[in-house]
MMTF fields as JSON, N, C-alpha, C and O atoms, coordinates in Angstrom:
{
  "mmtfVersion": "1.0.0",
  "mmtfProducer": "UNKNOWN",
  "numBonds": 331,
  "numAtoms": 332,
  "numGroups": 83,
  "numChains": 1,
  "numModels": 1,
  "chainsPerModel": [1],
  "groupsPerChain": [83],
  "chainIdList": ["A"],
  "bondAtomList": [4, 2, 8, 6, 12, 10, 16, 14, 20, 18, 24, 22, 28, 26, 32, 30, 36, 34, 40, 38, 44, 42, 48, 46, 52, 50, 56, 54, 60, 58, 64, 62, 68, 66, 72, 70, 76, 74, 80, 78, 84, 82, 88, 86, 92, 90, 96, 94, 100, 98, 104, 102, 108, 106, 112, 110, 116, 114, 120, 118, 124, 122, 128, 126, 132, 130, 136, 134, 140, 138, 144, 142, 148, 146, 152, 150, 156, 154, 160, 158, 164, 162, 168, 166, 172, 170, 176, 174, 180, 178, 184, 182, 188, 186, 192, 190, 196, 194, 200, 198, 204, 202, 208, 206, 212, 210, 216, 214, 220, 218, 224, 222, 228, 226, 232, 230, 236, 234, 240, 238, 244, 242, 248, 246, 252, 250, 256, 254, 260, 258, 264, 262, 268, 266, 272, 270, 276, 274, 280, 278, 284, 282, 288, 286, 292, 290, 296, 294, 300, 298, 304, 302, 308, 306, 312, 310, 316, 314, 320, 318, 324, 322, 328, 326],
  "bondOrderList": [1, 1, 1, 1, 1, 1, 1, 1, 1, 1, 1, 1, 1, 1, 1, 1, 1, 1, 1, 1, 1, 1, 1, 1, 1, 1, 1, 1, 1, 1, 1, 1, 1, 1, 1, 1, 1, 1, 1, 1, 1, 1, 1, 1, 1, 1, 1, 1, 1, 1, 1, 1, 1, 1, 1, 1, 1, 1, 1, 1, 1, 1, 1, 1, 1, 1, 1, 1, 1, 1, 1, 1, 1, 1, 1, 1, 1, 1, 1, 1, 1, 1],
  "groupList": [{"groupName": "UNK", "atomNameList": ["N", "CA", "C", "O"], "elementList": ["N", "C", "C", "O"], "formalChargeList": [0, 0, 0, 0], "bondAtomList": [1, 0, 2, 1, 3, 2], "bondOrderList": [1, 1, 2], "singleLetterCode": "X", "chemCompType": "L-PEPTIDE LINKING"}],
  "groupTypeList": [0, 0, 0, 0, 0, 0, 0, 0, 0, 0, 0, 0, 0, 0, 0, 0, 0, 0, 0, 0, 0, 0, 0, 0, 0, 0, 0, 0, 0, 0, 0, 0, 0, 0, 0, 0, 0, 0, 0, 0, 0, 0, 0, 0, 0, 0, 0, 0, 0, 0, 0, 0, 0, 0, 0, 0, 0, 0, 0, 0, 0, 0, 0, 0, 0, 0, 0, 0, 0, 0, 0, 0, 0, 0, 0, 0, 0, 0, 0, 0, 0, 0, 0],
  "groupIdList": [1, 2, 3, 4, 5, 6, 7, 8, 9, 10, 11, 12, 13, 14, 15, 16, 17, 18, 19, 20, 21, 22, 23, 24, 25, 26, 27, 28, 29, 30, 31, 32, 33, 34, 35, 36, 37, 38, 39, 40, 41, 42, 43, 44, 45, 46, 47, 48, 49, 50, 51, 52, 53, 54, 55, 56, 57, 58, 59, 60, 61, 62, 63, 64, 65, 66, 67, 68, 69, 70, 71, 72, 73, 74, 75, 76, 77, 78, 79, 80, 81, 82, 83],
  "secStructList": [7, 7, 2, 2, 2, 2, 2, 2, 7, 1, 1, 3, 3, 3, 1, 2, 2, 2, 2, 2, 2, 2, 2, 2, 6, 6, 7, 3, 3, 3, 3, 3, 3, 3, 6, 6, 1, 7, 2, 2, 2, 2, 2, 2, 2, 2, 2, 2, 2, 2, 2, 2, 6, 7, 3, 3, 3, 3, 3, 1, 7, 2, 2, 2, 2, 2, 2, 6, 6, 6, 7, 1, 1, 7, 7, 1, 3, 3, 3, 3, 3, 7, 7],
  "xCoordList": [-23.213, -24.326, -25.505, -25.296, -26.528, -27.607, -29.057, -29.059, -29.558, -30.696, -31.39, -32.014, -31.244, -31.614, -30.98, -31.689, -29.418, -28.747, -29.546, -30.424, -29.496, -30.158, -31.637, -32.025, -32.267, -33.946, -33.356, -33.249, -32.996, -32.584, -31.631, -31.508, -30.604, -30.34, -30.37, -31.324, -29.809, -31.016, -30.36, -31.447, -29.556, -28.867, -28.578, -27.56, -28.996, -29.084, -29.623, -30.54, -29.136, -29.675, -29.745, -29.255, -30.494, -31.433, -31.286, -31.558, -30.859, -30.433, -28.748, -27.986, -28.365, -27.195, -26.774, -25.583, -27.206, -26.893, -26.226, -25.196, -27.488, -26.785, -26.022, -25.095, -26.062, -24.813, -23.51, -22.52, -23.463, -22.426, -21.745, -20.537, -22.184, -22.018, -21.749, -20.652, -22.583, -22.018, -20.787, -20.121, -20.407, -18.834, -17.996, -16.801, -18.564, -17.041, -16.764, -15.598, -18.093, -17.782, -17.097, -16.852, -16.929, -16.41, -17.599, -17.139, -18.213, -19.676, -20.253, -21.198, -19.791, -20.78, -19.505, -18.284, -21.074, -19.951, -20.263, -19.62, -21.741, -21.633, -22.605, -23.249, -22.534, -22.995, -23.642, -23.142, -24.909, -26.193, -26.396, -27.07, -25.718, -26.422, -27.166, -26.9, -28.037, -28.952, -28.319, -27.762, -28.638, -28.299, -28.724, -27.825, -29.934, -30.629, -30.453, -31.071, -29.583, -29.138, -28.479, -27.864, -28.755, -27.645, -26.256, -26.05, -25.208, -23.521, -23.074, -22.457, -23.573, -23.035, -23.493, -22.888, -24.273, -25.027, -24.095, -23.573, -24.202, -23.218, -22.044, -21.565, -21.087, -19.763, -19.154, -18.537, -19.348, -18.524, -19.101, -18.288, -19.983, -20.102, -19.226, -18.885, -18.962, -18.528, -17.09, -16.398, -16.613, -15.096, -14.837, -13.66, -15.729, -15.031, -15.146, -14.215, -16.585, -16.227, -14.854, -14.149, -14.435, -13.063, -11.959, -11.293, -11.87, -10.995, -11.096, -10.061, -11.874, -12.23, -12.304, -12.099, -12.548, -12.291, -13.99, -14.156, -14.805, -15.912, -16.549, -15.998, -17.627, -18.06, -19.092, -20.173, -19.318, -20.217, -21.45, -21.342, -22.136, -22.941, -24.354, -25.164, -24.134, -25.325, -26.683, -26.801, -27.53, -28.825, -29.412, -29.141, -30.493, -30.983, -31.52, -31.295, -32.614, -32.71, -33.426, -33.514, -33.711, -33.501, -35.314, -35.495, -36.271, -37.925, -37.527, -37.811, -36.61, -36.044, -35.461, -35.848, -34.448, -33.518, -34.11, -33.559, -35.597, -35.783, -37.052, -37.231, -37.777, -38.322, -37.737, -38.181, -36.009, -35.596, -35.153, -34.855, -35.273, -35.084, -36.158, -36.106, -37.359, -38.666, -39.465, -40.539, -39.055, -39.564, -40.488, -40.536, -41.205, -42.321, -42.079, -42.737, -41.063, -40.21, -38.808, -38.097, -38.535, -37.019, -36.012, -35.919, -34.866, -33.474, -32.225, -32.217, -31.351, -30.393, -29.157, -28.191, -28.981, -27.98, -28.392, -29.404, -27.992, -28.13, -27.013, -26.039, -27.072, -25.457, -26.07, -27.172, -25.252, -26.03, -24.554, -23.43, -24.989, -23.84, -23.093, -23.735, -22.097, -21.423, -21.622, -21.543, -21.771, -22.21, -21.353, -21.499],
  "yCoordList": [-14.417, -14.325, -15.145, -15.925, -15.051, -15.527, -15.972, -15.884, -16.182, -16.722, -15.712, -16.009, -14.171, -13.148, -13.174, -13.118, -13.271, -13.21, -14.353, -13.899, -15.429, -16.382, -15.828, -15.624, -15.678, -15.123, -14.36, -14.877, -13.174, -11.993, -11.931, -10.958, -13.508, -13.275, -13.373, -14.071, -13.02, -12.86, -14.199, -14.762, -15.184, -15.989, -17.351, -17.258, -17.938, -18.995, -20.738, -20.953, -21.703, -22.822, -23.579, -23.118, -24.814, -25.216, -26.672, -27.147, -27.651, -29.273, -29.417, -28.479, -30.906, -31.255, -31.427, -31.132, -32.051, -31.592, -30.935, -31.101, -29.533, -28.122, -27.683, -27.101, -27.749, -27.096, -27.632, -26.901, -28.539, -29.65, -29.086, -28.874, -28.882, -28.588, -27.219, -26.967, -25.793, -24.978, -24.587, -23.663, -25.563, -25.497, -26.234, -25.998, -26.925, -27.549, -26.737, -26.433, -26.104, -24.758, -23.401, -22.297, -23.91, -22.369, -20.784, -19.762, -20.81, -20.643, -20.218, -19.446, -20.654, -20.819, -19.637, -19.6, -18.578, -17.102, -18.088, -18.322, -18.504, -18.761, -20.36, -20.445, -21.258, -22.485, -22.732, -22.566, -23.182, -23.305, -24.705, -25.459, -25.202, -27.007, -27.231, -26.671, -28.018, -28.372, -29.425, -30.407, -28.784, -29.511, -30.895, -31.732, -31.322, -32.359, -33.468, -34.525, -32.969, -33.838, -34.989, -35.248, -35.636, -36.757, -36.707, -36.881, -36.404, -36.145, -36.896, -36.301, -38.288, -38.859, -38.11, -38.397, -37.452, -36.411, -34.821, -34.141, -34.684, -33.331, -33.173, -32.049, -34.498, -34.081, -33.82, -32.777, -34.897, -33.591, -32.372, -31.537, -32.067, -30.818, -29.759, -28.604, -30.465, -29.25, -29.524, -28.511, -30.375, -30.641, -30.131, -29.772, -29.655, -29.161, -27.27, -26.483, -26.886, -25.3, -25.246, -24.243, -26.419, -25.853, -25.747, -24.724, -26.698, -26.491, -25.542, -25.044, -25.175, -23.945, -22.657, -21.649, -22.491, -21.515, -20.765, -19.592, -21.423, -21.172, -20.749, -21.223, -19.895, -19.89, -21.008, -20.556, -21.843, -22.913, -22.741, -23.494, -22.268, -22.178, -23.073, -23.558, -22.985, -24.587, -23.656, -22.642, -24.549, -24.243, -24.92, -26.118, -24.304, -25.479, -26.862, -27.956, -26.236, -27.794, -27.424, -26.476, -28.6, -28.474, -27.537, -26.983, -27.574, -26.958, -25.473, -24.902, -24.918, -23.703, -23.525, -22.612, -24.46, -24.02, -23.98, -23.416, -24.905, -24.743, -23.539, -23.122, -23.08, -21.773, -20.886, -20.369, -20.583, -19.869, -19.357, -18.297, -20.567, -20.529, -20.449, -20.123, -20.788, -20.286, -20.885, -20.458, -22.638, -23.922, -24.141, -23.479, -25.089, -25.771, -26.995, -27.606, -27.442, -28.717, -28.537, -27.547, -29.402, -29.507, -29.722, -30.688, -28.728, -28.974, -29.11, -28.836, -29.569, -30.024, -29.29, -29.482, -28.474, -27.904, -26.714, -26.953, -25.549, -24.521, -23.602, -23.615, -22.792, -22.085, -20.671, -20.617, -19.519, -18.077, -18.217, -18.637, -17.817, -17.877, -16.599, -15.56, -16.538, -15.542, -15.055, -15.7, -14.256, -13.771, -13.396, -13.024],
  "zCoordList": [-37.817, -38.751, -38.234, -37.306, -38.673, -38.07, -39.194, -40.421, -38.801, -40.145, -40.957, -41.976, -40.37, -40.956, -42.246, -43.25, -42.362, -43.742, -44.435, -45.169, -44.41, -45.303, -45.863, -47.013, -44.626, -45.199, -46.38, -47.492, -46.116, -47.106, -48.149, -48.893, -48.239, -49.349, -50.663, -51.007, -51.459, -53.191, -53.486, -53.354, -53.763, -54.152, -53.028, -52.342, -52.943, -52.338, -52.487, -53.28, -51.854, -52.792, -51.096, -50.065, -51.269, -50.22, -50.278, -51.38, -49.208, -49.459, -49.67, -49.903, -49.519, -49.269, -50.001, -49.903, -51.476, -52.812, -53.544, -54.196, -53.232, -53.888, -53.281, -53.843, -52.176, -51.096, -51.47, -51.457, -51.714, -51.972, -53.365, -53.264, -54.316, -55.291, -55.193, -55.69, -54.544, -54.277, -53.864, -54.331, -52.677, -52.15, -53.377, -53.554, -53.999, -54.971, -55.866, -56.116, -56.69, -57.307, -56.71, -57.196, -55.618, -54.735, -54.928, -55.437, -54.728, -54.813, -53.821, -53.985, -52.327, -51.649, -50.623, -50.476, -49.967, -48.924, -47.388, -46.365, -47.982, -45.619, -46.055, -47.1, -45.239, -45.056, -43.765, -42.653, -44.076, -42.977, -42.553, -43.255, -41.167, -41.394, -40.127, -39.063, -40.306, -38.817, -38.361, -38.853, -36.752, -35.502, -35.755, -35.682, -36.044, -35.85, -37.364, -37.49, -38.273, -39.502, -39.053, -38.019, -40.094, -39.57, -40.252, -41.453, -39.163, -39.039, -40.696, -41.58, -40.764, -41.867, -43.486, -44.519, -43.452, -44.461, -44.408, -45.291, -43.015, -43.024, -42.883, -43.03, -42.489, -42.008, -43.385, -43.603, -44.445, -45.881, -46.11, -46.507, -46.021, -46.449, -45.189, -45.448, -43.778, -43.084, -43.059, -42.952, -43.115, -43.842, -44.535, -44.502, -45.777, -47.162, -46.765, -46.943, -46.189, -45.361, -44.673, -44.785, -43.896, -42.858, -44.181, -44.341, -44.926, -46.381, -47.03, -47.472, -47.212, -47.798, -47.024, -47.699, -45.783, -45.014, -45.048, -45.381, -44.758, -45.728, -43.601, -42.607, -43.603, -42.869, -42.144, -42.521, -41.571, -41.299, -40.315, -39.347, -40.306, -38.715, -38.635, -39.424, -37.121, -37.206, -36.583, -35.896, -37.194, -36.681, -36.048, -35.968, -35.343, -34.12, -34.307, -33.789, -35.59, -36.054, -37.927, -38.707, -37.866, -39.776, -40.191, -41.275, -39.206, -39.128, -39.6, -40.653, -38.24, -38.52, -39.886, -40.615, -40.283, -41.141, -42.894, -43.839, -42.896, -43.954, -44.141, -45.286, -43.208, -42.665, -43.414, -44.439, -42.522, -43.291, -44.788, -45.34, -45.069, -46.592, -47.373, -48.559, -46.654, -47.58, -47.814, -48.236, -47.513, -47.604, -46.533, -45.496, -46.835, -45.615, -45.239, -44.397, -45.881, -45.255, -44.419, -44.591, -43.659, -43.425, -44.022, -44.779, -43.781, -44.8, -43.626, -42.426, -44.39, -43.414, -43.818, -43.08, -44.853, -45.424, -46.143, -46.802, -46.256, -47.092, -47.357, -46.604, -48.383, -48.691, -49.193, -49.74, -48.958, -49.932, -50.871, -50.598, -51.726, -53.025, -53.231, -53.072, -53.491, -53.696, -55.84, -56.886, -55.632, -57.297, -57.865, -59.029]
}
């Protein structure tokens, strides 16, 4: 998968937060984290994808990743939700 699904999907939430909360709700189909986050911010959230079996894919860096989501800031985490 690639950042095209994120642009395009209708349901999605943006930050380490919601993501976070997405996966505990079981919530979350694919998980977006930047290269350039800092590990101590992302390693639970990508711990809890391998627990969950959750798809994880990294992005190059967080400029891109919040682009894709629609934002004009950087994000370090994003999730599309399952409905």
């Amino acid at each position: 998968m690639s950042l095209d699904a994120l642009k395009t999907a209708g349901a999605k939430v943006v930050g380490v937060k919601q993501t976070a909360r997405a996966l505990q709700k079981k919530n979350a189909s694919t998980v977006y984290i930047a290269a350039d986050a800092e590990e101590r911010i992302t390693a639970p959230i990508k711990a809890e994808c391998e627990k969950q079996d959750v798809p994880c894919i990294t992005v190059e860096n967080m400029q891109a990743l919040g682009k894709a989501c629609g934002i004009h800031a950087g994000a370090s985490a994003a999730a599309i939700l399952t409905n």
